[in-house]
C-alpha positions in Angstrom: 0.0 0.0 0.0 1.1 3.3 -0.9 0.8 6.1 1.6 -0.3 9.8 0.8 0.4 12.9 2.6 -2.0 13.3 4.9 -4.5 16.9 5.1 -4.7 19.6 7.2 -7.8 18.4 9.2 -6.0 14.8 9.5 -3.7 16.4 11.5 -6.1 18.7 13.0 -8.4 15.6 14.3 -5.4 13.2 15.4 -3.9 16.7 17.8 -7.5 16.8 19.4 -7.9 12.9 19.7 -4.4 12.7 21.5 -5.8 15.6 23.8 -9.7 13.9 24.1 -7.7 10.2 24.7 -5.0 11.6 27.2 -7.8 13.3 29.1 -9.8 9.7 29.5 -6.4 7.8 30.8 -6.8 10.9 33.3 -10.4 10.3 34.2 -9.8 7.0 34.5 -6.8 7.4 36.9 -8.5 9.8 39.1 -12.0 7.7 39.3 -9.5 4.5 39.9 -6.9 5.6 42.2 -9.5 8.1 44.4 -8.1 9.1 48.1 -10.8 7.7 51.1 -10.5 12.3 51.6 -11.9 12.9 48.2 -14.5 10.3 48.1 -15.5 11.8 51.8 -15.9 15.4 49.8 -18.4 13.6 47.3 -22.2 13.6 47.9 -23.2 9.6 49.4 -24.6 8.4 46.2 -21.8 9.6 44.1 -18.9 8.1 46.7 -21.3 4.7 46.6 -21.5 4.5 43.0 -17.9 4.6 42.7 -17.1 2.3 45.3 -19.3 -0.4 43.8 -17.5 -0.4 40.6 -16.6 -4.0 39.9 -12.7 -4.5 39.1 -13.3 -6.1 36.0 -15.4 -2.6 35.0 -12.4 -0.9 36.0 -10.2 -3.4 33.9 -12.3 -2.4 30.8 -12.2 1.7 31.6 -8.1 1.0 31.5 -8.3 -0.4 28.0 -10.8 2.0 26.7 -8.8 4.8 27.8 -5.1 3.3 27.4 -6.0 2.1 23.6 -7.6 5.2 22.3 -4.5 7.0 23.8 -2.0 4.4 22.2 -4.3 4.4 19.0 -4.1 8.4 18.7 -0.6 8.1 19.6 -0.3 5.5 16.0 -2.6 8.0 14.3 0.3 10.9 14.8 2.8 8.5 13.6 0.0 7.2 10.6 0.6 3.6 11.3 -2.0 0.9 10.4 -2.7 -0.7 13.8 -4.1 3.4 15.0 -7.5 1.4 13.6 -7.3 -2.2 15.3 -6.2 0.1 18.9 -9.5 2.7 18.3 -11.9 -0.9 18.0 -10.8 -2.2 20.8 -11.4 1.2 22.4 -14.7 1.5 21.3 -15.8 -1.9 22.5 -14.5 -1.5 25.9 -16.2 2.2 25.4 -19.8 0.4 24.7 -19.2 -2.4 27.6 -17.9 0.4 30.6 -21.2 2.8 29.2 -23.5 0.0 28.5 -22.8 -1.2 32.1 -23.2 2.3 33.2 -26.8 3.0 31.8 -28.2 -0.5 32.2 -26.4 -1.7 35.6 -25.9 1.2 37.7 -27.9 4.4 39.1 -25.8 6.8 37.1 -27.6 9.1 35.8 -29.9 9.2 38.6 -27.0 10.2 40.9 -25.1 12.1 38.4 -27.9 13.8 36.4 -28.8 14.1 32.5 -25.8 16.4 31.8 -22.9 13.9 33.6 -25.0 10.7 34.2 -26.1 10.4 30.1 -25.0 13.6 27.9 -21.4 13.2 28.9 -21.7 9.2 28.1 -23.0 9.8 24.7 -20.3 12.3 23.9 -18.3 9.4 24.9 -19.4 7.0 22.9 -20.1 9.3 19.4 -16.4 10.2 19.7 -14.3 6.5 20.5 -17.1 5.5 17.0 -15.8 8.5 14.8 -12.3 7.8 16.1 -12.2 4.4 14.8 -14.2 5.5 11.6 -12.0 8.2 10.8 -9.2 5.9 11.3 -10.9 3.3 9.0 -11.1 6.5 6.4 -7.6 7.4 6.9 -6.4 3.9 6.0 -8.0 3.8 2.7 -7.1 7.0 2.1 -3.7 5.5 2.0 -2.9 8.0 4.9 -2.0 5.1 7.5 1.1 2.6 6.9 2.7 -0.5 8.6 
């Protein structure tokens, strides 16, 4: 496969999905690796909802967040595998949310704004990530 010089907005897209991506492994740290102080400052429900996070939910979070970061990472350097990373991020993306709207009181105790808007914003950005990866490869912008 022959490669071609990428665009202006590929560049554009892959700066903000490195930003969007490195702010998720962030999230995911802070929610994970929470001080017993700062879950005191929390409201009950809030504290309780993130206390009763299964580890294997936690597991998934970590490969959402760590494989769209890699995947952005390989999307800066135009290499192939950017689109294998960003599925594997937007599965674990659909599991950790899934489990979120259908298994937990989330957006009861977080509201509509951080309990499903934020989710959704989530979700439409890990499936135009791997799309636009996907777009970028047969565009010949991507090599091994």
């Amino acid at each position: 496969m022959t490669s071609s010089k990428p665009n202006r907005t590929f560049w554009i897209i892959t700066t903000l999905a490195i930003i969007w991506n490195l702010m998720g492994v962030f999230a995911f740290m802070g929610q994970t690796f929470v001080s017993s102080a700062a879950l005191a400052e929390l409201p009950a429900d809030q504290a309780e909802l993130i206390q009763s996070t299964p580890q294997w939910l936690k597991g998934i979070f970590a490969i959402a967040t760590i494989t769209g970061f890699i995947g952005s990472l390989l999307l800066l350097l135009r290499r192939t595998s950017a689109v294998t990373l960003f599925l594997i991020s937007l599965v674990g993306v659909l599991i950790q949310m899934g489990y979120s709207f259908f298994a937990t009181p989330a957006i009861e105790v977080y509201g509509m704004v951080q309990g499903l808007l934020m989710p959704l914003i989530v979700i439409f950005i890990a499936v135009y990530l791997y799309f636009f990866s996907k777009r970028s490869l047969k565009q010949g912008f991507l090599k091994n």
